[in-house]
C-alpha positions as CSV (number, residue, x, y, z in Angstrom):
1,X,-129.3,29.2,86.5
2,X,-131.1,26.5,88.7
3,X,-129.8,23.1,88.9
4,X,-130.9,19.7,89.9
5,X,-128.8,17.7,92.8
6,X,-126.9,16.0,89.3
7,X,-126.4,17.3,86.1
8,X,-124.6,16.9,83.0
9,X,-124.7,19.5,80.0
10,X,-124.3,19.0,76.1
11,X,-121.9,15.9,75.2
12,X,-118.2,15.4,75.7
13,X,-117.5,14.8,72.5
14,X,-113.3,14.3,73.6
15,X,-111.9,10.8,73.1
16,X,-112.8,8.4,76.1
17,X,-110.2,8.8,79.2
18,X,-108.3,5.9,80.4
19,X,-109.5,3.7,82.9
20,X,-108.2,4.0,86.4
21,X,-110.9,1.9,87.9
22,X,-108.4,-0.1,89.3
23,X,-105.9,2.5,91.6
24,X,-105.0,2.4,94.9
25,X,-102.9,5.0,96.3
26,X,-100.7,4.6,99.8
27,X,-103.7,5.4,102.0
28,X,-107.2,5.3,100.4
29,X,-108.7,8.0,102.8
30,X,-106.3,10.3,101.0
31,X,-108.9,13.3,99.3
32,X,-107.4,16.1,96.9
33,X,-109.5,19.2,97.5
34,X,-109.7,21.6,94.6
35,X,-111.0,25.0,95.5
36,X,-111.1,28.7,95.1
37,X,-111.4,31.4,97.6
38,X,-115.1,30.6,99.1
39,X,-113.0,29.0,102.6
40,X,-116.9,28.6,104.1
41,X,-117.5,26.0,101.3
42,X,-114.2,24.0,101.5
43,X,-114.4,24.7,105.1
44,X,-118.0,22.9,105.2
45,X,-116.6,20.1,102.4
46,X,-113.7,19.5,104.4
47,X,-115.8,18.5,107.3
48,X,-118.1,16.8,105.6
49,X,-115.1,14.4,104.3
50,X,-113.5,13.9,107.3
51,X,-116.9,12.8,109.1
52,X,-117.0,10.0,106.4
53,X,-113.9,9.2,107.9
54,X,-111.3,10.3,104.9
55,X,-108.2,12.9,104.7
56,X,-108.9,16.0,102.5
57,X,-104.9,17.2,102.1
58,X,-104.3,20.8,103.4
59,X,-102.8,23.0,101.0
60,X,-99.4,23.8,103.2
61,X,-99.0,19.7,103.9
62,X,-99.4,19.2,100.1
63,X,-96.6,22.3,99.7
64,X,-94.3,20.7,102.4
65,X,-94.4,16.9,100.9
66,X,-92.6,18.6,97.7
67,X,-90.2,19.6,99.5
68,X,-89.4,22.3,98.1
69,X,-89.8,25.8,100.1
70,X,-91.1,27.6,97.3
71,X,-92.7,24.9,94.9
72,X,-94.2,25.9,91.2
73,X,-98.4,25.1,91.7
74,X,-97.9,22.5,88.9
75,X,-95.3,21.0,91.3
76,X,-97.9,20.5,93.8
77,X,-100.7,19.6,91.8
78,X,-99.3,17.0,90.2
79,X,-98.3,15.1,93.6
80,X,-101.3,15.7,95.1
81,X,-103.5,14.1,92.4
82,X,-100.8,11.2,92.1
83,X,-101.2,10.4,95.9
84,X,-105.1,11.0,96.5
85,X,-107.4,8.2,96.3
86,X,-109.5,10.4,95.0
87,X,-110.1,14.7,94.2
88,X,-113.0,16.6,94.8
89,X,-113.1,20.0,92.3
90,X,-115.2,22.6,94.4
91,X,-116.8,25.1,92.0
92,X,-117.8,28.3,93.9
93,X,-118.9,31.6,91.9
94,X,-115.6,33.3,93.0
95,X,-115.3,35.8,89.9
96,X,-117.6,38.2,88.1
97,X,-116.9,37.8,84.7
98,X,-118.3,39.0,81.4
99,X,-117.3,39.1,77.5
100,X,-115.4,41.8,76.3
101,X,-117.9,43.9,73.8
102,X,-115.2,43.9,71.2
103,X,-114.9,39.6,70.9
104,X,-118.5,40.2,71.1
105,X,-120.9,37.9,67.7
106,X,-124.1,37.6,67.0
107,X,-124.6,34.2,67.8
108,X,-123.7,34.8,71.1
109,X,-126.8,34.2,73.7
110,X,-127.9,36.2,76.4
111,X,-126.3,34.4,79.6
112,X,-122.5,34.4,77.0
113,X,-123.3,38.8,77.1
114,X,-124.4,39.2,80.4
115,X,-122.0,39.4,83.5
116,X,-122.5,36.1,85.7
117,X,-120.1,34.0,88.4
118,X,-117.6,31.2,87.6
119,X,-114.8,29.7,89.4
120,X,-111.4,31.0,89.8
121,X,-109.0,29.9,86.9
122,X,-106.8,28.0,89.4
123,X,-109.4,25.5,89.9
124,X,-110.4,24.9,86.4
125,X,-106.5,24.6,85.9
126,X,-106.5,22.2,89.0
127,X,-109.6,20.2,87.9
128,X,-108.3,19.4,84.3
129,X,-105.1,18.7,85.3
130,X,-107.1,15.8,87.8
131,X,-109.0,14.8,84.9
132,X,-106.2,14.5,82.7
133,X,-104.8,11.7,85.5
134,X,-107.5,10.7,87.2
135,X,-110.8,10.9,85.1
136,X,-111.9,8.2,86.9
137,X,-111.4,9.1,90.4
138,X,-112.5,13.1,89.9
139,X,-115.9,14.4,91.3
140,X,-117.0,17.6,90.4
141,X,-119.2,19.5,93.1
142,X,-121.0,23.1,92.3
143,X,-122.4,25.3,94.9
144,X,-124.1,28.4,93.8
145,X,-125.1,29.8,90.9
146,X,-122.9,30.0,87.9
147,X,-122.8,30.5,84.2
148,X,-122.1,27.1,82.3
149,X,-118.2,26.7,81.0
150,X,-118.3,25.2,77.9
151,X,-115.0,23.5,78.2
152,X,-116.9,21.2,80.5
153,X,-119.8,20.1,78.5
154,X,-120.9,16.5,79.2
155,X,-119.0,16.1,82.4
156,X,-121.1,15.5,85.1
157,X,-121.5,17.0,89.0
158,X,-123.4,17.1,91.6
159,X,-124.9,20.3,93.3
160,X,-124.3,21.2,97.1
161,X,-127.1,22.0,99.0
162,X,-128.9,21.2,102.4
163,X,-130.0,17.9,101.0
164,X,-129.3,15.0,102.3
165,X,-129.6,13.3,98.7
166,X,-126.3,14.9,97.0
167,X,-124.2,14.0,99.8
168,X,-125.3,10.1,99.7
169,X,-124.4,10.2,95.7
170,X,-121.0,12.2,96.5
171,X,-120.2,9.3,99.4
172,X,-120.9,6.4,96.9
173,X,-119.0,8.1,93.9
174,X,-115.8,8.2,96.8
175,X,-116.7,4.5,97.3
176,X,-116.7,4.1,93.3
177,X,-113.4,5.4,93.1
178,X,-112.2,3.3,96.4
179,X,-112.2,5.5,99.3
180,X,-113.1,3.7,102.5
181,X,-116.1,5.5,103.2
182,X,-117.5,5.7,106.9
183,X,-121.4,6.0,107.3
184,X,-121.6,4.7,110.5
185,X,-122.2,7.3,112.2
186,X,-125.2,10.2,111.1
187,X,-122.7,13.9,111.4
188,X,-121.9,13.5,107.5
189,X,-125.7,13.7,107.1
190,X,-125.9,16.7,109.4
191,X,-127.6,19.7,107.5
192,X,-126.0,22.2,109.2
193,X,-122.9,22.6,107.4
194,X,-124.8,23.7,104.1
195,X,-127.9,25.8,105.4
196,X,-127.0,29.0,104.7
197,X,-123.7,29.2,102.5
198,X,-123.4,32.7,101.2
199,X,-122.2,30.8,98.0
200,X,-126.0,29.9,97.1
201,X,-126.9,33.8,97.7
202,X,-124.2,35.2,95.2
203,X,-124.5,37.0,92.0
């Protein structure tokens, strides 16, 4: 399925979130990465934040400020998104997945019968537990090619690529949601990062 740099499918249809325009957690460059197993990706995101000057929170620092030595993943969640300024959900086509021929209808269209790629279920765990608490402070980035998720109809992301475009509207939705973004400098605009992600070659 091809996509544009932003997109936004069908119509929410949920009751309107609460606003949370008006957060501001203990240090604004603080960025909650959601992602699955593609490391190249959040690798390459990971840069890409830090060059606009901001904090993407490793996984083991966001483990250790529980406390806990063996903390539940709802645990850590749930401090993470209540201490970042801001989360970034990082779609990848992680799994191969496909409907069982048994839960199988007619109605069901061609892309629901074939096999295709989606996220893991940890992030789409992850990312609704973020939107749940932070709807307003949530961006969603997709890099590859994956079959649409119905459960996220009407939300809309933005689509990693080699463009400079997407990463100018991902910079001003962190501004949006009141990161101190850093443009000074031209590295966050650097192609390099996003060339050639085997993400984008996937199927």
């Amino acid at each position: 399925m091809a996509f544009g740099d932003e997109n936004e499918v069908g119509s929410r249809g949920a009751a309107a979130p609460r606003n949370d325009s008006v957060r501001q957690a203990e240090d604004p460059r603080t960025v909650f990465v959601i992602h699955g197993r593609d490391l190249d990706v959040r690798n390459a995101i990971f840069d890409f934040l830090r060059a606009l000057g901001l904090k993407p929170q490793e996984w083991e620092h966001l483990v250790r400020a529980t406390g806990k030595g063996a903390p539940s993943l709802t645990e850590v969640v749930t401090r993470a998104v209540r201490e970042a300024q801001a989360v970034v959900a990082l779609l990848t086509p992680d799994d191969r997945v496909q409907l069982h021929p048994e839960l199988r209808e007619a109605s069901d269209t061609t892309a629901e019968l074939s096999t295709g790629c989606q996220a893991r279920p940890n992030v789409f765990l992850e990312l609704g537990m973020a939107l749940a608490a932070l709807p307003d402070h949530t961006i969603i980035l997709e890099a590859g090619d994956m079959r649409r998720t119905a459960d996220l109809a009407g939300l809309n992301y933005v689509t990693v690529s080699a463009s400079v475009d997407w990463r100018n509207k991902v910079a001003q939705r962190l501004e949006n949601a009141g990161c101190p973004v850093d443009r000074a400098g031209g590295d966050w605009q650097h192609p390099h990062r996003f060339a050639d992600l085997a993400a984008h070659r996937r199927r």
